[in-house]
C-alpha positions in Angstrom: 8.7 -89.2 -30.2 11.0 -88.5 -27.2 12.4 -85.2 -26.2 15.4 -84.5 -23.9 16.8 -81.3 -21.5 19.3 -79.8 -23.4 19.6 -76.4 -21.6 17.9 -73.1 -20.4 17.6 -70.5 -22.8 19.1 -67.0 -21.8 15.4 -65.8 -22.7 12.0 -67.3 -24.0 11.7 -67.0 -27.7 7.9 -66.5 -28.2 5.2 -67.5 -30.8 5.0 -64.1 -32.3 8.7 -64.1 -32.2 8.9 -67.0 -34.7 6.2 -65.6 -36.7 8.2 -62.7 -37.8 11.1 -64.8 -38.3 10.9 -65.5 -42.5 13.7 -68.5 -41.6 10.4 -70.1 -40.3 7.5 -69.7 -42.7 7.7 -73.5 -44.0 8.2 -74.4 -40.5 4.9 -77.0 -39.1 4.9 -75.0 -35.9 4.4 -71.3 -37.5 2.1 -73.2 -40.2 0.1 -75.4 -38.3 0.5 -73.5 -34.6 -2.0 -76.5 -33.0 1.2 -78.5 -32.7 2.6 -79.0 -29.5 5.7 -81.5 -29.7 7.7 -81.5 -33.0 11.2 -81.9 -34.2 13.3 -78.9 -34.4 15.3 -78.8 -37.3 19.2 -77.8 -36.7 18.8 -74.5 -38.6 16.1 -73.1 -36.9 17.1 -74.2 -33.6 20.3 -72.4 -34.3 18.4 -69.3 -35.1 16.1 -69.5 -31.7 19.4 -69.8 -29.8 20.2 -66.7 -31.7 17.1 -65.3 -30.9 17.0 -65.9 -27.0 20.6 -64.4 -26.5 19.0 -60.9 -27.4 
């Protein structure tokens, strides 16, 4: 897998963050949290963006 710099969030969107999120119960990284490099899906990368502008 590669990953790329896309930009700098306004804020950090935390673990416990995402947690609470129900968009992200099926999610590998909230179900299996020992993950460390995965594919984001559009929708819930849309949703952290959301997240980090608050």
């Amino acid at each position: 897998m590669s990953c790329k710099y896309k930009k700098t969030l306004k804020r950090p969107v935390t673990l416990d963050e995402m947690k609470k999120e129900k968009k992200f119960k099926d999610w590998e990284l909230i179900r299996i949290s020992r993950l460390s490099l995965m594919p984001v899906p559009k929708q819930i990368w849309d949703v952290i963006l959301k997240i980090s502008q608050n």
